[in-house]
N, C-alpha and C positions, 0 to 999 in steps of 0.2 A: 438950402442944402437938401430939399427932397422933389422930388420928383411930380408930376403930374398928379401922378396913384398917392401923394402923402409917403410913400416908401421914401426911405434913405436914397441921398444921391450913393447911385454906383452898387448898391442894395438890388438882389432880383431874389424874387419870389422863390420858393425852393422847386415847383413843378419847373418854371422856368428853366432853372438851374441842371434837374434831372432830364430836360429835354436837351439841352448846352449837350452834357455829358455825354447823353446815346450818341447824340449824329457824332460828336468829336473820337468817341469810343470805334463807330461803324470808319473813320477813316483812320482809322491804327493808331492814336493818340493817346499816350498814360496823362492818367490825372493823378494829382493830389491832391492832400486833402489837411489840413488843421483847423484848431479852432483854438477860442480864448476870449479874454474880456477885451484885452487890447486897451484898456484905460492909461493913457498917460503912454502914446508909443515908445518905445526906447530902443536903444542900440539892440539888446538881449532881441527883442520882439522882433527886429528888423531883420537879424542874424536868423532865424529861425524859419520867417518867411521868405528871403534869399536861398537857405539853403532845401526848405520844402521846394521852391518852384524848379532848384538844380536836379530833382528828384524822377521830376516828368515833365511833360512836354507845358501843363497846365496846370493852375494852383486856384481850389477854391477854398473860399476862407469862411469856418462858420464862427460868425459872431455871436457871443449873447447876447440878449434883446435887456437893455434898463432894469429890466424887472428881475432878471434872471440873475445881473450882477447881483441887482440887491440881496437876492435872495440869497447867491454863495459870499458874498464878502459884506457883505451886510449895511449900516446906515452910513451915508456919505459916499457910497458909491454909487454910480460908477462916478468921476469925476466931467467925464464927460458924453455926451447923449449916444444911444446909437444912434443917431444921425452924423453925429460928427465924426463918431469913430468907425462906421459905413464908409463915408465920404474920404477919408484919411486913407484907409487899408487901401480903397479901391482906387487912390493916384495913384499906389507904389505899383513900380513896374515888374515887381514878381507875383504881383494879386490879380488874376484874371477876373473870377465871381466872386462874392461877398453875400451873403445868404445870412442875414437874421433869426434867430431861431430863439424860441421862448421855453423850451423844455428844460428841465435842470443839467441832461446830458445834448450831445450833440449824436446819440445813438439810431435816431430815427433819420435824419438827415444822412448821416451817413450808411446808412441801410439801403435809404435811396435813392445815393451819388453813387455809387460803389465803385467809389477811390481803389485806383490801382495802388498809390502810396499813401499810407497816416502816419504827420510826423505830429510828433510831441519832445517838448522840450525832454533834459535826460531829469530833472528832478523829477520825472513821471515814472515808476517802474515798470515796466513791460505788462504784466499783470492786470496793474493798473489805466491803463491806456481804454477808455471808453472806443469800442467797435472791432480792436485788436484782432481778437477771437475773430471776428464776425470776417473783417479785410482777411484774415489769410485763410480763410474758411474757400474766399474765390477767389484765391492764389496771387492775390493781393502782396503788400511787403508793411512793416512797420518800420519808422525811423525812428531813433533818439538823439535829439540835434545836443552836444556839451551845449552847457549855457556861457556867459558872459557874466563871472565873478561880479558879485556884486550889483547885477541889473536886476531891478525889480519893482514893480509899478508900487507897491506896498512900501517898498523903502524909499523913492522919491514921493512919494506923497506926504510920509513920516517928515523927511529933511524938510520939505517946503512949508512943513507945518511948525517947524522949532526957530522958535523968536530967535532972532540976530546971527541966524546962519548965515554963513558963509559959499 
């Protein structure tokens, strides 16, 4: 599941990716933009990256990099590799690019993709949105997708971990 480079299958580089963007930019094309751990895909996560791609023409997805989950959700995660969850994001047909990133925010990346839309799920408050400011600074938009009651990579990793569930 990686590539020639060692990179994630379906993973590109982020120059790569801010090159993707200009020439898609220069033929009148909106992009968008989210990011996440993506550990353990679910319905929620699917919902979120269908309705980011319904946003614009194009959706790129910045992943955290292993190290990065570890760092926000801490030991035992992520469950599974960026490699795997590079390779997953970048089948689904609303994920054009998939960009790895090892920074604790996805602020730099998004600095420079410069996403016509950033969506984030709604338990994120507007405020709170890493790049927010920055996207409507160049007339950008912010989205907040509702979530999916209940979907949460945190709570199916808990249920799959309680002896004699159901």
């Amino acid at each position: 599941m990686t590539g020639p480079d060692g990179r994630p299958s379906g993973a590109v580089p982020p120059g790569e990716a801010v090159a993707w963007r200009r020439s898609y930019r220069a033929g009148g094309r909106r992009v968008a933009f989210t990011n996440g751990c993506f550990d353990v895909l679910h319905a929620g996560h699917v919902r979120l990256l269908e309705y980011a791609r319904g946003c614009a023409d194009a959706l790129v997805v910045g992943l955290n990099s292993d190290a990065s989950v570890r760092r926000l959700k801490g030991h035992g995660r992520p469950v599974q590799s960026e490699i795997e969850r590079a390779a997953i994001l970048a089948a689904l047909e609303a994920v054009d690019r998939v960009v790895v990133f090892d920074e604790p925010t996805p602020l730099e990346l998004i600095l420079a993709l410069e996403p016509d839309v950033l969506v984030k799920g709604a338990d994120w408050p507007e405020d709170a949105i890493v790049g927010a400011r920055e996207v409507r600074s160049w007339g950008g938009t912010v989205e907040r997708v509702p979530l999916l009651e209940g979907r949460s990579t945190s709570r199916l990793i808990e249920r799959l971990r309680q002896p004699g569930r159901k």
